[in-house]
C-alpha positions as CSV (number, residue, x, y, z in Angstrom):
1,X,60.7,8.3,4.3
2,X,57.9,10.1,6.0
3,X,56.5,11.7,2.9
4,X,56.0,7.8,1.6
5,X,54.6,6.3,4.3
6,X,52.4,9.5,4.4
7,X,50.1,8.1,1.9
8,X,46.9,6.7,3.7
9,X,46.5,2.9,3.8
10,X,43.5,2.8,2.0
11,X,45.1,3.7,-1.0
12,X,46.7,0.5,-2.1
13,X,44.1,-1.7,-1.5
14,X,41.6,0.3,-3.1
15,X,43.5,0.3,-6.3
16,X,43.9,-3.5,-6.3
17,X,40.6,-3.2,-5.8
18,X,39.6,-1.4,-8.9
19,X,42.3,-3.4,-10.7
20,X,41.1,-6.5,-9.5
21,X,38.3,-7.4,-11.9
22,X,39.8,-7.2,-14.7
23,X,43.0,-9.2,-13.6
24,X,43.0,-13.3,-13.3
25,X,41.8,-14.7,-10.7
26,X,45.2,-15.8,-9.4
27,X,46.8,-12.6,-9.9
28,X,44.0,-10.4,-8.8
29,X,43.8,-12.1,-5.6
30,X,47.5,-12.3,-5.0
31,X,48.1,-8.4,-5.3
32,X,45.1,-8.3,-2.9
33,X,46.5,-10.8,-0.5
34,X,50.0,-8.3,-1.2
35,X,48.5,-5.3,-0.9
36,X,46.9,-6.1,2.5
37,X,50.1,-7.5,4.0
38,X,51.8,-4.2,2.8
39,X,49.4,-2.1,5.2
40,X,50.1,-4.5,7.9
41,X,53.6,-3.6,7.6
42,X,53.1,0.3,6.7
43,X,50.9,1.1,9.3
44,X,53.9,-0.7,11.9
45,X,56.5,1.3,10.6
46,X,54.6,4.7,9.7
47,X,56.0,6.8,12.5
48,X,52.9,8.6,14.6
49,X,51.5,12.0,14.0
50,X,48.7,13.7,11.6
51,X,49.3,13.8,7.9
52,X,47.6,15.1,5.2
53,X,46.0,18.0,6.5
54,X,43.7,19.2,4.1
55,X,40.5,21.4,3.7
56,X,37.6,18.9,2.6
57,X,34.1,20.5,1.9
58,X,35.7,24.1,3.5
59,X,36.3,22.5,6.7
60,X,39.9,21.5,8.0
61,X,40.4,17.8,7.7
62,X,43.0,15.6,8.6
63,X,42.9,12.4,6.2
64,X,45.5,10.4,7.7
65,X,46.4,10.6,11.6
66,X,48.6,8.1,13.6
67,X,48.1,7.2,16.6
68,X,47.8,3.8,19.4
69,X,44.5,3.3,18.9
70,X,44.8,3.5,14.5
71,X,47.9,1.7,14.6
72,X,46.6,-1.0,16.3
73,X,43.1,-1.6,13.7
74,X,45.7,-0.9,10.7
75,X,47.8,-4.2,11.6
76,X,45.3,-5.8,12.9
77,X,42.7,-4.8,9.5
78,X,45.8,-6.0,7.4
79,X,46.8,-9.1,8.8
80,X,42.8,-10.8,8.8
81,X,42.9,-8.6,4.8
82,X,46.0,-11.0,3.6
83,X,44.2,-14.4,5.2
84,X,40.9,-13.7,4.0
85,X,41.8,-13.2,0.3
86,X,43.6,-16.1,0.6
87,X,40.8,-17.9,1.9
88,X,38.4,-16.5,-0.7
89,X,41.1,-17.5,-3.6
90,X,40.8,-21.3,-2.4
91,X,37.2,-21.0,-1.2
92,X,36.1,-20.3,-5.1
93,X,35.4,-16.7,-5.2
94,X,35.1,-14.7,-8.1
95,X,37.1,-12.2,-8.6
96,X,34.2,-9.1,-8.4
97,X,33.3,-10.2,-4.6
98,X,37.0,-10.3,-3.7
99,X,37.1,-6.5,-5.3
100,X,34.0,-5.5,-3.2
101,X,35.4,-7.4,0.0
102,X,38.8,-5.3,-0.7
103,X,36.9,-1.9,-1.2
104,X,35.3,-2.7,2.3
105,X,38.4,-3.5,4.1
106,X,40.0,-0.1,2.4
107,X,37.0,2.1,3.4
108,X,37.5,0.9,7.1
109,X,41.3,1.7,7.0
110,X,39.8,5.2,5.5
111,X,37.8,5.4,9.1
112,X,40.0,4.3,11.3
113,X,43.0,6.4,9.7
114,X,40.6,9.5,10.0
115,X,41.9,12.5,11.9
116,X,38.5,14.1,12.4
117,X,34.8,13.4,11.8
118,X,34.0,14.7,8.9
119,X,36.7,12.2,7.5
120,X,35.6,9.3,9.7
121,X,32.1,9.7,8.7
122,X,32.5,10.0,4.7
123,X,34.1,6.1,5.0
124,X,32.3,5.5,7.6
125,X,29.0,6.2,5.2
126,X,31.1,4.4,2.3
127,X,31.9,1.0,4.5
128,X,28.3,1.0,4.8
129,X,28.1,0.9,1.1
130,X,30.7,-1.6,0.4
131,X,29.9,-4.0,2.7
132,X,25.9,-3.9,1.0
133,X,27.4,-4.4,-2.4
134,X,29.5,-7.6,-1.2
135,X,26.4,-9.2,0.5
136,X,24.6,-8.2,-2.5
137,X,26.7,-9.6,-5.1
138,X,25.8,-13.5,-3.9
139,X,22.1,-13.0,-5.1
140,X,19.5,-14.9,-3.0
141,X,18.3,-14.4,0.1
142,X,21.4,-12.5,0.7
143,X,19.5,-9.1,-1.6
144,X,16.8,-8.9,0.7
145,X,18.9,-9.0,3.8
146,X,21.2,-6.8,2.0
147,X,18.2,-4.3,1.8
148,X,17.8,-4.6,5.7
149,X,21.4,-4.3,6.3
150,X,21.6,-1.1,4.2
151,X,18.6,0.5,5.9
152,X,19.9,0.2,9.7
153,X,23.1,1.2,8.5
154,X,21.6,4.5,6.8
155,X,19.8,4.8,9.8
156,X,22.8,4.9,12.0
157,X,25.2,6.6,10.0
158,X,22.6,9.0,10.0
159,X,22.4,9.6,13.6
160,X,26.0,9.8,13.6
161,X,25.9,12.3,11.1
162,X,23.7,14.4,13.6
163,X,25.9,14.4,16.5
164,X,28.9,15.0,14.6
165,X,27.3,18.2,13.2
166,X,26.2,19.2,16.7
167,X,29.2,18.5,17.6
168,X,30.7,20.9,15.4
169,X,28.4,23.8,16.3
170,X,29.1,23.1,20.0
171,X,32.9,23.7,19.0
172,X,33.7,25.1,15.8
173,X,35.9,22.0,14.6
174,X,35.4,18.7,13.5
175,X,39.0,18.1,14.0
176,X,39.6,15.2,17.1
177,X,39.8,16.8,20.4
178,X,43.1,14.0,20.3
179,X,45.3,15.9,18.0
180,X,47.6,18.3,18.9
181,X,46.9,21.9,18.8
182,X,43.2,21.2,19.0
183,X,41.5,23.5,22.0
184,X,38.6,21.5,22.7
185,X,38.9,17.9,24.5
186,X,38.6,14.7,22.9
187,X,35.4,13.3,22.6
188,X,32.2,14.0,21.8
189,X,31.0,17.9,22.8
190,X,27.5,17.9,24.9
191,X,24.6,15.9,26.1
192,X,22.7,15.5,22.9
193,X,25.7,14.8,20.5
194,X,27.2,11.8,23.0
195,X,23.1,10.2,22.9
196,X,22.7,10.8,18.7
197,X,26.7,9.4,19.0
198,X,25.9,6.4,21.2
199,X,22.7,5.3,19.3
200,X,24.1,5.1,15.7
201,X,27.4,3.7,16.1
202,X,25.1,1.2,18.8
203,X,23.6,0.3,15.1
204,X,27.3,-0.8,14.2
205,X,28.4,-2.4,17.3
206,X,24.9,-4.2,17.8
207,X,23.6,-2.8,20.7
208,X,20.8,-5.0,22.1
209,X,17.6,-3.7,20.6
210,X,20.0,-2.4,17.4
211,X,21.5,-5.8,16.3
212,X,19.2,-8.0,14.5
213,X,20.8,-6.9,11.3
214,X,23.9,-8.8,12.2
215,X,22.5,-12.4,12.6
216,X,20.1,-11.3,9.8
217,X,22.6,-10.8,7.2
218,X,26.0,-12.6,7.8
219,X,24.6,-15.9,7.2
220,X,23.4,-15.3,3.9
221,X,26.2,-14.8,1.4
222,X,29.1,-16.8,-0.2
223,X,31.6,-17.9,2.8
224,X,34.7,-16.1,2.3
225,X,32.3,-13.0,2.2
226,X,31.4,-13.8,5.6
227,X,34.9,-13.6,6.9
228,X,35.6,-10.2,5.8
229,X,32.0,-9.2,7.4
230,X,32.8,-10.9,10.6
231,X,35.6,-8.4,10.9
232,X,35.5,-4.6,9.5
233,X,31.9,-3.0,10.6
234,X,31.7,-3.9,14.3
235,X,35.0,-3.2,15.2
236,X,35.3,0.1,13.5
237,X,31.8,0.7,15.5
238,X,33.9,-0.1,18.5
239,X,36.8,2.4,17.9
240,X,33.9,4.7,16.7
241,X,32.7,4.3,19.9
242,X,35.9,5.2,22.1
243,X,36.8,8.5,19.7
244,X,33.4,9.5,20.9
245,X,33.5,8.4,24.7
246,X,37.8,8.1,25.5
247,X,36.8,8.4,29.2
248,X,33.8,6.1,29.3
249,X,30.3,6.5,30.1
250,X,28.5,4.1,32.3
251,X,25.4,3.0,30.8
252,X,27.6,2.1,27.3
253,X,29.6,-0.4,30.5
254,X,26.2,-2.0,31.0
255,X,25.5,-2.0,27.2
256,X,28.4,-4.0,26.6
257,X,27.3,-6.2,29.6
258,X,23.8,-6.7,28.2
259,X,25.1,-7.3,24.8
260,X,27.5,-10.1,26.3
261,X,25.0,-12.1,27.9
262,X,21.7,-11.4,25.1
263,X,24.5,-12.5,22.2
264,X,25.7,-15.8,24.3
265,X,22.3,-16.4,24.7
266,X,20.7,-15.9,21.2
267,X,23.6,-18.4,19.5
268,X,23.3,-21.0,22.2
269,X,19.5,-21.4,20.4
270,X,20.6,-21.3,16.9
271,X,21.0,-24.3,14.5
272,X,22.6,-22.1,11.7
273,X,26.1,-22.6,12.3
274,X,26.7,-19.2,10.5
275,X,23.9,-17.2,12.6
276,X,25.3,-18.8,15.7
277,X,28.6,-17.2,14.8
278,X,26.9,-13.7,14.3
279,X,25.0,-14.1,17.2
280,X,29.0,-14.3,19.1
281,X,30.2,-11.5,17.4
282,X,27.3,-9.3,19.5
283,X,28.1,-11.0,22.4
284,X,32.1,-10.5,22.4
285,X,31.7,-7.3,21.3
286,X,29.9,-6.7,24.4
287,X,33.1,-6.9,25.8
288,X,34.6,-4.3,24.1
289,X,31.8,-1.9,24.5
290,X,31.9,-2.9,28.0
291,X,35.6,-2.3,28.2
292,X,35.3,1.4,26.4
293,X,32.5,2.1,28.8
294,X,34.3,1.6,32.1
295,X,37.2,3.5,30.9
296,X,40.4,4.1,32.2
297,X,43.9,2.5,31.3
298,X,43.3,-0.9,32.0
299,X,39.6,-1.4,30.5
300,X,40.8,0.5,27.2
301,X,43.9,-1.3,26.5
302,X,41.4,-4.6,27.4
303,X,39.1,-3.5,24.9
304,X,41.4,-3.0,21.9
305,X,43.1,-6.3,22.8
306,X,39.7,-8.0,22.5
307,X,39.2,-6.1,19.3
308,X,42.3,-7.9,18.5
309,X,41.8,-11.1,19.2
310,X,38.5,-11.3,18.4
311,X,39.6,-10.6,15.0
312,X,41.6,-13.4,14.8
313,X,39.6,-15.9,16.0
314,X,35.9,-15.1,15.0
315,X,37.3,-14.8,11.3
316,X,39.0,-18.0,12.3
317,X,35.7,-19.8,13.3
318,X,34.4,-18.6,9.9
319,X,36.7,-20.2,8.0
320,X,36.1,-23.2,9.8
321,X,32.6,-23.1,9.6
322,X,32.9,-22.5,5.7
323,X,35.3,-25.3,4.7
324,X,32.2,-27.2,6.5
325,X,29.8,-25.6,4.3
326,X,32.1,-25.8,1.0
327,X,32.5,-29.9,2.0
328,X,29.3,-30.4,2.7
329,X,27.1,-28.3,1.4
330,X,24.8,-28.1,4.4
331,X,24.1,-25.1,7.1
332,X,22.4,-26.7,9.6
333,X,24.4,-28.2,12.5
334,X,21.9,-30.7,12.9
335,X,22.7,-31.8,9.0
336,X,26.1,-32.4,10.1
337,X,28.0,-34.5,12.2
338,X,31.1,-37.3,12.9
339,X,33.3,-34.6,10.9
340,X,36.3,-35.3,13.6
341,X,37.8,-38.3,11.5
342,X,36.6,-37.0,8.1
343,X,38.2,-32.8,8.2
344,X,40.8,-33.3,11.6
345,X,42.9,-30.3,10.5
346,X,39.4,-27.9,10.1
347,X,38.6,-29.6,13.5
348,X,42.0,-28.8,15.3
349,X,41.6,-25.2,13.4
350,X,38.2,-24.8,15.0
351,X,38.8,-26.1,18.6
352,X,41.3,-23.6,18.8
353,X,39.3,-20.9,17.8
354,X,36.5,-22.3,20.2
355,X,38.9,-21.8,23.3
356,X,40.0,-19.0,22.3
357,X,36.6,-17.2,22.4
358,X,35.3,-18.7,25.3
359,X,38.7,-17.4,27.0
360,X,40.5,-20.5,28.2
361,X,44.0,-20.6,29.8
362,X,46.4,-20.5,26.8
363,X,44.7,-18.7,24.2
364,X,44.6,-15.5,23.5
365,X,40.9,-14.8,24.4
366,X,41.8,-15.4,27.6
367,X,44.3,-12.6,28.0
368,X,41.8,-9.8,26.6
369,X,38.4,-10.7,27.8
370,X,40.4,-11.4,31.4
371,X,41.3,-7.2,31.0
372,X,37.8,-6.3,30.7
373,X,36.4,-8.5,33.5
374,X,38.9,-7.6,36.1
375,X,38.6,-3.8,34.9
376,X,35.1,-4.4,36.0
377,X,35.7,-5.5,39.4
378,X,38.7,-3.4,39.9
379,X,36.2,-0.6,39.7
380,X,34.0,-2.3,42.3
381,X,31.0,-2.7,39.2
382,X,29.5,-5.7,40.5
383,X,26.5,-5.7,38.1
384,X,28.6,-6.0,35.0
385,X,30.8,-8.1,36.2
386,X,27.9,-10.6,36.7
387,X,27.1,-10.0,33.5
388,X,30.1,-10.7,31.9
389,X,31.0,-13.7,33.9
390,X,27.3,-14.9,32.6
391,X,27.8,-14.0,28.5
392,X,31.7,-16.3,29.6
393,X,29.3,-19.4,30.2
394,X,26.7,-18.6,27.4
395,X,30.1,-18.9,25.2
396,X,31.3,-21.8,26.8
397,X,28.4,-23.6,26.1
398,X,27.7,-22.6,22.6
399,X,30.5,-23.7,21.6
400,X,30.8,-27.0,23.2
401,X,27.0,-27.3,21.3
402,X,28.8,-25.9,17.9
403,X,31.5,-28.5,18.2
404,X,29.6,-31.8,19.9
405,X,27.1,-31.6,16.6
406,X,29.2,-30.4,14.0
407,X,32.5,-33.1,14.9
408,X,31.4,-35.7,17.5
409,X,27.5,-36.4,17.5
410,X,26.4,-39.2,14.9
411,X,28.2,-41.0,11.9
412,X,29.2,-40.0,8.6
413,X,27.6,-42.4,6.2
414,X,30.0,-41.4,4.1
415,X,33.4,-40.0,3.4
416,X,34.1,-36.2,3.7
417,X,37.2,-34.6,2.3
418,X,39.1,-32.1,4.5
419,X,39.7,-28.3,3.6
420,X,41.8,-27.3,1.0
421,X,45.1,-27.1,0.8
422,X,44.8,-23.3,0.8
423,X,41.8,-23.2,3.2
424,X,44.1,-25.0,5.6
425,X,47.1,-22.8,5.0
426,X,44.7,-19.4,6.0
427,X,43.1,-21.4,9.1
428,X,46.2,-22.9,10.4
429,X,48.4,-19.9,10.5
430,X,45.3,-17.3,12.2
431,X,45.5,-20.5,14.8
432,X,48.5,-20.3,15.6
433,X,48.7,-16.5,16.4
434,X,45.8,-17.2,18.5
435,X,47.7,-19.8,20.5
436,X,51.3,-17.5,20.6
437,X,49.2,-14.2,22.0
438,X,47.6,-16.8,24.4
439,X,50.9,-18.4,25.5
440,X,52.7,-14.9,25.1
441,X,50.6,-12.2,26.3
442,X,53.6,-9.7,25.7
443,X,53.5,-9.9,22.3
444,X,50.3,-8.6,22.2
445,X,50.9,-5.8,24.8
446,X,53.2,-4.2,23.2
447,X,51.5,-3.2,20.3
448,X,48.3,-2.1,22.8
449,X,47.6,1.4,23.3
450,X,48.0,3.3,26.3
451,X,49.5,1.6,29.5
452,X,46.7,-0.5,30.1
453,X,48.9,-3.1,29.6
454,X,50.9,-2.5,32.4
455,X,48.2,-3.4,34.7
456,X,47.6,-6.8,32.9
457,X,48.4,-9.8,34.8
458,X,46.4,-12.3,33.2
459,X,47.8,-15.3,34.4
460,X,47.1,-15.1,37.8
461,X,45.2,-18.3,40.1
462,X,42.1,-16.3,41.0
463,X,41.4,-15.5,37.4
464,X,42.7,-18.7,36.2
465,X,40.5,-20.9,38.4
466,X,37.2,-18.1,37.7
467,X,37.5,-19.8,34.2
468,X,37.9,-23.4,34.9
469,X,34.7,-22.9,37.2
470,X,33.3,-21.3,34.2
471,X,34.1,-24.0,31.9
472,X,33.0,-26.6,34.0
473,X,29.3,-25.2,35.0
474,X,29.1,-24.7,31.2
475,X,30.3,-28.1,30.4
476,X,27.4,-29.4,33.0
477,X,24.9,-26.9,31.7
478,X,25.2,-28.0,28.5
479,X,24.3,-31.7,29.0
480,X,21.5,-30.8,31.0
481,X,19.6,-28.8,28.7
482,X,21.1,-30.6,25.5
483,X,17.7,-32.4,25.3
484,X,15.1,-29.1,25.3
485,X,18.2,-27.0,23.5
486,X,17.8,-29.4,20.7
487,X,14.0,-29.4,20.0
488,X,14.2,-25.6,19.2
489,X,14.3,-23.9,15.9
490,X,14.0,-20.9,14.8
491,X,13.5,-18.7,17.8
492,X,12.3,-15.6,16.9
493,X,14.5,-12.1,17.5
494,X,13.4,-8.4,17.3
495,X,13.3,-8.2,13.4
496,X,10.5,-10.8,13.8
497,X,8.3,-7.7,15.7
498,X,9.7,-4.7,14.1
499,X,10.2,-6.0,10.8
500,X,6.3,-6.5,9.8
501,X,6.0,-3.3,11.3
502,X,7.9,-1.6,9.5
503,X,6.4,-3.1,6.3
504,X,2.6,-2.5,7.4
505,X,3.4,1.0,8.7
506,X,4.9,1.9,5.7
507,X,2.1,0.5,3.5
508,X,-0.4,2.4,5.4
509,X,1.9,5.6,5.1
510,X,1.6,5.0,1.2
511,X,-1.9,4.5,0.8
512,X,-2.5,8.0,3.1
513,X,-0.4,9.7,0.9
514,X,-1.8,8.6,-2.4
515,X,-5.6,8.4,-1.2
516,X,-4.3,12.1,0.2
517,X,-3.3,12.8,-3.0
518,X,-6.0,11.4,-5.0
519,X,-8.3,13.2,-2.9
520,X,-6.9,16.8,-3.4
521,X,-6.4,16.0,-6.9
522,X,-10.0,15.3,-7.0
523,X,-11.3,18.3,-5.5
524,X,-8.9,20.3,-7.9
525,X,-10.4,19.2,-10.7
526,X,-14.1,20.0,-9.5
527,X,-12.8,23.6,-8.6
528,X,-11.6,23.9,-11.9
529,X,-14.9,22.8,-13.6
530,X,-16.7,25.2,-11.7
531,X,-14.5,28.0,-12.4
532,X,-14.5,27.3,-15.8
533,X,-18.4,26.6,-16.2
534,X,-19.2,30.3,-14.0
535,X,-16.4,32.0,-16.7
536,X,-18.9,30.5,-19.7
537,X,-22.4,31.2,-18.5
538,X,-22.3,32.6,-14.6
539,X,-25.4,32.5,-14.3
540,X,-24.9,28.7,-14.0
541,X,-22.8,29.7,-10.9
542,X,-26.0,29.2,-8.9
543,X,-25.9,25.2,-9.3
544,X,-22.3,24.6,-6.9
545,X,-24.5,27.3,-3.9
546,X,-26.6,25.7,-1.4
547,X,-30.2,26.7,-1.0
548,X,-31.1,28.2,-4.6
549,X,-34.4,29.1,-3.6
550,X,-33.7,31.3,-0.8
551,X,-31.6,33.5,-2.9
552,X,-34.5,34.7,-4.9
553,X,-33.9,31.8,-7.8
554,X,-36.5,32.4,-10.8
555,X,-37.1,29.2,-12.5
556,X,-39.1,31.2,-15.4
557,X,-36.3,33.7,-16.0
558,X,-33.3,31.4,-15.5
559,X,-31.0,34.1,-13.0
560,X,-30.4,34.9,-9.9
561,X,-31.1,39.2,-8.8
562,X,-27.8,40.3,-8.8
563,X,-26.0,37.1,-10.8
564,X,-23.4,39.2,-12.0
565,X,-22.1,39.6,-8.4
566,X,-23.0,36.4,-7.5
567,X,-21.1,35.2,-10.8
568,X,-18.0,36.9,-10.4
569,X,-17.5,36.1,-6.4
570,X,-17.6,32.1,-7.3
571,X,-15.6,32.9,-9.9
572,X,-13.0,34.7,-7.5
573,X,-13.5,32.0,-5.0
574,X,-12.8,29.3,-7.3
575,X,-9.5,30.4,-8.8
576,X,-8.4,31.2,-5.5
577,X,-9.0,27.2,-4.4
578,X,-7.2,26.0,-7.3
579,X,-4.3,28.4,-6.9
580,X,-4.0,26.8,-3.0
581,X,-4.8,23.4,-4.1
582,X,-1.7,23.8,-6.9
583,X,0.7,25.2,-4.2
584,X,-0.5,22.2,-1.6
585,X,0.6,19.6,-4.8
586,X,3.4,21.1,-5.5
């Protein structure tokens, strides 16, 4: 038994993957919905422990390790797997962007299912790949965004990279201080490793500053292609993020608090439905950051609940979004409108999802994001729990903006059909897992790490009426700045500063090195035409020296006094130039 459910979860889903274009659609995207649901299952049953401990490259490796923390993003990775490919199957797909989405979701079961860091950052490196090639594959806008994606992404994986090989030299193992036998403790070794650490997997988890790839890209290809990117990278950036910190750190706390209140923020301007979404996905990942950053049992088990949950329901609000976009054909909330009557089962799907995130009483937002805040204030951080409270009512009211436009503001002039049958079947059942962990917190607990859970009493009065207050001054705050909130459009983000920069800088760095270039080049050849004109006649030499007559030049007898010497030093001193100048352009 154990030497079958040995075999890393990747595997099967990155053979249907392979298979996959070649098959029918129907069938290709069944064994992917199959293969998915298989790893949600394997990864319950696989009993705990490190497998599959190899030597990779001449370092130890282990490929497959079992643990909480794994455990949990297997079942969690599987279960969204199964409903997007079904969504994708009904939403039109082709079969090549349902073979790039499963290559995605297997390279993240690769990272997660990683024993050490060398393993976690070869699929980390290859999600990065993956996930370009399925934003690539819709054409479009959706290449040049690609193109961004994959540059921040290289950027950060790079950084990574760095710390985990400083890492290594600070102790002699890339092996996780986690597993047993290991002498060093978990985490990230040293000052400089935990900063390269905390910068490039910020790249993945959109840290403020670090995240305008996010809303940048995940609006830009086909819709069941946004509902697998809604879900793998940041959330492997977040358990990235506790391997590296399991005890916290304190500025990644106020990271996540930053990131909670910028993301709220940013969607509540958008008009893309689908870059309002993105914009949430920052924001609520905030809340994990923030959750790994405080630490502890409580704030840890919160986090990887939220990881969770938010799984469920931003891919959920996705879905939504996209049978909105598949009916109608429009983006723009503003293009939209009266859908209540016209789509009431994508509605019911979506108002679900839309308490859920903002964390209301019953869903299962509520039960995670509630971990996170009272960590905060159980540990008497007053600042971020501000914070957090704030990005609750920037949720609040983006989504009471998302839903007013999209459902109830205006009149259809004319009919719209609902989803799919198949849409509906994918949207429905993530909706109603988010209402049973909501209504059945236990559920959910028992499949947390640690004994966070323990401490979890979500359904308490204090915390119950903190959101009702919440919902209400966001319910009010929304009405009163409806009017201003609707005469903006496109507010600009940091990719609108560093973006031209980038380009001009890069333009300029160009043109150096080619005018550089051109300019050595030039002088090479002169050097070599007046080595080879002194060889021929030297006592031409004299015309490349300065101040002819003051050597003793005779005009009548056509040489300098002593031209031989003359002759053979510019010789010498021109072969020597073009020997450095050969060695500077090589």
């Amino acid at each position: 038994m154990v030497e079958f459910t040995a075999v890393p979860p990747a595997v099967p889903v990155l053979a249907v993957a392979l298979l996959l274009p070649w098959l029918s659609r129907r069938v290709g995207h069944a064994l992917g919905a199959l293969a998915t649901a298989v790893v949600m299952a394997w990864t319950y049953l696989v009993p705990a422990g490190a497998y599959l401990d190899v030597t990779f490259l001449g370092f130890e490796a282990v490929l497959f390790n079992v643990d909480g923390f794994s455990r949990l993003m297997g079942i969690i990775f599987g279960l969204i797997g199964t409903a997007a490919v079904t969504y994708s199957y009904f939403s039109d797909a082709e079969n090549v962007q349902t073979a790039y989405a499963l290559t995605y979701v297997g390279t993240s079961l690769g990272a997660v299912f990683a024993g050490d860091w060398l393993t976690l950052i070869f699929f980390w490196e290859l999600m990065a790949i993956t996930s370009t090639l399925l934003v690539w594959d819709y054409g479009g806008p959706a290449v040049r965004a690609g193109f961004r994606y994959a540059l921040l992404h290289g950027i950060g994986g790079s950084l990574l990279m760095a710390a985990i090989v400083w890492h290594y030299a600070e102790v002699g193992t890339f092996l996780f201080g986690s597993l047993g036998g290991v002498d060093h403790a978990a985490g990230m070794a040293g000052v400089v490793p935990k900063v390269l650490a905390a910068v490039g997997i910020g790249v993945n988890v959109g840290f403020v500053g670090l995240h305008a790839w996010l809303p940048d890209t995940y609006p830009r290809p086909h819709i069941a292609a946004s509902v697998f990117l809604c879900v793998f990278t940041t959330k492997t950036g977040v358990y990235g993020m506790y391997r590296a910190f399991p005890d916290g750190h304190l500025w990644i706390a106020y990271m996540g608090g930053a990131m909670a209140v910028f993301g709220a923020s940013m969607a509540l301007l958008q008009n893309d439905m689908r870059r309002l979404l993105s914009y949430h996905i920052q924001s609520q990942v905030g809340y994990m950051v923030a959750g790994v950053g405080i630490g502890g049992a409580l704030a840890t088990a919160g986090a990887f609940g939220h990881v969770y949950n938010h799984i469920l329901y931003k891919s959920l609000l996705f879905m939504t979004v996209g049978a909105v976009i598949y009916r109608t054909g429009e983006e723009n909330l503003k293009k939209v409108g009266g859908l209540a009557r016209e789509m009431p089962l994508t509605c019911l799907a979506f108002t679900i999802a839309a308490l859920s995130i903002a964390g209301f009483p019953g869903f299962n937002g509520f039960v995670s994001k509630g971990m996170v805040v009272t960590a905060a204030h159980h540990e008497h951080l007053d600042a971020l729990w501000y914070l957090l409270l704030i990005g609750g009512v920037g949720t609040f009211m983006s989504f009471i903006k998302l839903g007013y436009y999209v459902f109830y503001h205006g009149e259809r002039s004319h009919s719209v059909p609902d989803a799919n049958r198949g849409q509906q079947a994918a949207m429905l059942s993530i909706a109603a897992l988010c209402v049973a962990y909501g209504l059945y917190p236990d559920a959910l607990f028992g499949i947390l790490p640690g004994h966070g859970a323990e401490e979890a009493h979500p359904y308490t009065i204090p915390h119950i009426q903190e959101v009702l207050v919440l919902a209400v001054i966001a319910l009010v705050g929304f009405f009163l700045l409806k009017k201003p909130l609707a005469k903006l459009a496109g507010v600009p983000d940091v990719d609108s500063a560093y973006e031209p920069l980038t380009f001009y800088a890069t333009r300029a760095t160009v043109r150096f090195v080619t005018e550089t270039y051109a300019a050595v080049d030039r002088a090479a050849v002169a050097a070599a035409e007046a080595a080879m004109d002194t060889a021929r006649d030297p006592r031409r030499a004299t015309r490349y020296l300065p101040g002819r007559e003051e050597i003793g030049f005779d005009p009548e007898q056509g040489h300098v006094p002593m031209d031989t010497t003359i002759g053979t030093s510019v010789l010498i001193l021109t072969v020597v130039l073009t020997a450095v100048l050969a060695v500077l352009l090589v």
